[in-house]
N, C-alpha and C positions, 0 to 999 in steps of 0.2 A: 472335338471330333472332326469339324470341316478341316481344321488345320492336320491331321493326323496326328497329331502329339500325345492322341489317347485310344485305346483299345475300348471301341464300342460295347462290346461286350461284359469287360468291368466295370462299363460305368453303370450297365442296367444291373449287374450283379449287386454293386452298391447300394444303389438305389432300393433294389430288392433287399438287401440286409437292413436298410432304412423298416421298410414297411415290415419285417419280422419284428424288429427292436419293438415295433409298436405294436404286435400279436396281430401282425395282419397278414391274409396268406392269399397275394393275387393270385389271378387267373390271365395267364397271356396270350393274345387269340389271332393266331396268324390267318388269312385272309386269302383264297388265293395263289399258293402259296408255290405254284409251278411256274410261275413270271419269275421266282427267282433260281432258274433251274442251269440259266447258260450264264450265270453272273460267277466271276471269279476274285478272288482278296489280291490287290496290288497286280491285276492284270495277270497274274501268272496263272499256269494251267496244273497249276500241283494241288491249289489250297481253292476247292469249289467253295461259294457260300454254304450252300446246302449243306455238304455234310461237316462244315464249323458250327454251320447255325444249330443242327440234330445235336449235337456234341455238345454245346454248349447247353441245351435241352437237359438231356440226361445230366447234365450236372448241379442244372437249376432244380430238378425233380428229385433223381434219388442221391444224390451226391449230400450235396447240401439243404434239399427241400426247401427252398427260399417260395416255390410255385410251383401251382397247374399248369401245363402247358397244352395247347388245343389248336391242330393245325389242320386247314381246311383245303380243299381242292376238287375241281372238278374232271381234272385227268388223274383218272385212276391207275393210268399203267405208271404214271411219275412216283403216287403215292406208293404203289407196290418195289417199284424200287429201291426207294427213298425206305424204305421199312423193311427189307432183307439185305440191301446190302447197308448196313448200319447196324449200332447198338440198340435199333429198337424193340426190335423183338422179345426181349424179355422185360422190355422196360414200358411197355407202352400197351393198349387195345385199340382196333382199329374199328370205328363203328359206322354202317351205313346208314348217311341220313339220305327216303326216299321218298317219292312222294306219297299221298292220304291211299292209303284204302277204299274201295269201292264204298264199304258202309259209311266212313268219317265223311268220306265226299259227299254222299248224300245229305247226310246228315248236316252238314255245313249248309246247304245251297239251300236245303230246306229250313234251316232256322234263319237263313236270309233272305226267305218272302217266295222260295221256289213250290211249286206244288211237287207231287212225287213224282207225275210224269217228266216232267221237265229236267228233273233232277237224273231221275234214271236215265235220259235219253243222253245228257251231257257226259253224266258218267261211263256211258258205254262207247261214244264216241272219243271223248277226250281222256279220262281219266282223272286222278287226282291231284293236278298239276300245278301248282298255288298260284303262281300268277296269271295262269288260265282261269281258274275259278276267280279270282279277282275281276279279270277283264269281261266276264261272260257276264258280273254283276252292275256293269254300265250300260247293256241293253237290256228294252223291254222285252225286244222280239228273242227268245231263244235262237231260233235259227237263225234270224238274221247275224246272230254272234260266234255261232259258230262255222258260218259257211266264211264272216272274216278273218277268223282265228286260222281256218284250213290256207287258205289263201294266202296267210302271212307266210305259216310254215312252207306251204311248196312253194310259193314265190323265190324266199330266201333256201330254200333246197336247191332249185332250178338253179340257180345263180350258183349255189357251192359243186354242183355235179359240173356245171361249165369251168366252174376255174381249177377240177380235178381234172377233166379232158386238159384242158391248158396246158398243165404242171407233166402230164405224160402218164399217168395212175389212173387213167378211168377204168379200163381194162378192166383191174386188178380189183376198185372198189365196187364196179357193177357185178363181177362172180360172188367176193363177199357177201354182200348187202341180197342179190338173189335165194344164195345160199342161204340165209338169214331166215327168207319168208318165209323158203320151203323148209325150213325146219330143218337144213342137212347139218349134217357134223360140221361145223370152222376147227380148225388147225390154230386156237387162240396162240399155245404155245408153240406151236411148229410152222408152216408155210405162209399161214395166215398172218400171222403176229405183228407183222410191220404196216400192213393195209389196215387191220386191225386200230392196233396201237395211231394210224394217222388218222381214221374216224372216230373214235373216240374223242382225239383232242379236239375236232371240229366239232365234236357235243352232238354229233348223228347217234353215235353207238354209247352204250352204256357198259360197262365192264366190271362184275367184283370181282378186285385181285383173291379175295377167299375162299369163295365157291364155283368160280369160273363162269357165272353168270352173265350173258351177252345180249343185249334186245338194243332197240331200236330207245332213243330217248324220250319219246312221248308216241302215243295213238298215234297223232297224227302224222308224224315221222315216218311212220310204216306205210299209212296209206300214198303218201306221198312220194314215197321211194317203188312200193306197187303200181303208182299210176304212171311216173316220170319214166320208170324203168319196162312199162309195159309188160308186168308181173302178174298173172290171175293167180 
């Protein structure tokens, strides 16, 4: 494969006919999977990885059934396009994984030594956030952990709103993210969509390409764009 003398692709194919021969039916678990979105086969701009790699998917699955295939991503406007302009559509489901529910959260923080106030106060603040609930479970003091958790997020907010003014887009993301608080309609698919579409990938905004669903990526995110942005 480093030498190119073989097509990467047939060799996972084989390999995969390897593990049938023996009644075994992997699961192949892409990661990430928007890092490979500006990559192109032999440099040229005709043959994207992506849609080789999707292609070579549906071949692994309904083609031949050698495998499961399970690709993951946290920019959603990538996944939605990667899933209508392609063969996936009829070949695939697309599922949101998000975070606990108010009850699960509780419910967690309380079987890990939290009393219900505690639990409730975290939850209405923060949310069900896993690796927040992780880190809140290294202090004693509840507050003390979540005034450093707020602090981490607006710090690193503060710092992404500066290098949006920088880039010449502040404009554009402070009407968004406004519009956001007070509830007004966004133009997901229309004016909005490109301000849209570049917070998201900065992990601010949340987006389901299915229901058209838009928020903010954690509690704290909101209050943080409310205080930064001078929002009541």
């Amino acid at each position: 494969i480093r030498k190119r003398e073989t097509d990467p692709f047939e060799e996972m194919r084989k390999r995969l006919e390897e593990d049938k021969a023996k009644g075994l039916t992997p699961v192949i678990v892409f990661d990430e999977l928007q890092k490979l979105k500006d990559i192109y086969l032999n440099g040229g701009s005709q043959r994207p990885l992506i849609k080789e790699l999707f292609n070579f998917f549906v071949r692994l699955t309904k083609v031949l059934h050698l495998s499961h295939v399970i690709v993951m991503t946290s920019d959603t406007f990538f996944i939605e396009q990667v899933y209508t302009d392609s063969t996936l559509v009829n070949t695939s489901v697309f599922y949101r994984v998000d975070y606990f529910d108010d009850k699960t959260t509780k419910n967690i923080l309380i079987s890990e030594g939290f009393n219900g106030k505690e639990a409730d106060r975290f939850t209405k603040i923060v949310g069900g956030v896993p690796w927040m609930m992780e880190r809140i479970l290294t202090y004693e003091d509840i507050e003390e952990g979540l005034n450093d958790m707020y602090r981490i997020i607006k710090g690193s907010f503060g710092e992404l709103l500066g290098d949006i003014y920088t880039q010449g887009w502040y404009k554009e993301a402070k009407r968004v993210l406004e519009k956001l608080i007070g509830g007004e309609d966004i133009k997901v698919r229309g004016e909005d969509r490109e301000t849209v579409k570049k917070l998201v990938e900065l992990e601010v905004l949340y987006y389901d390409p299915l229901d058209g669903d838009l928020r903010f990526q954690t509690k704290l995110h909101e209050r943080a764009a409310r205080e930064l942005l001078e929002v009541e």
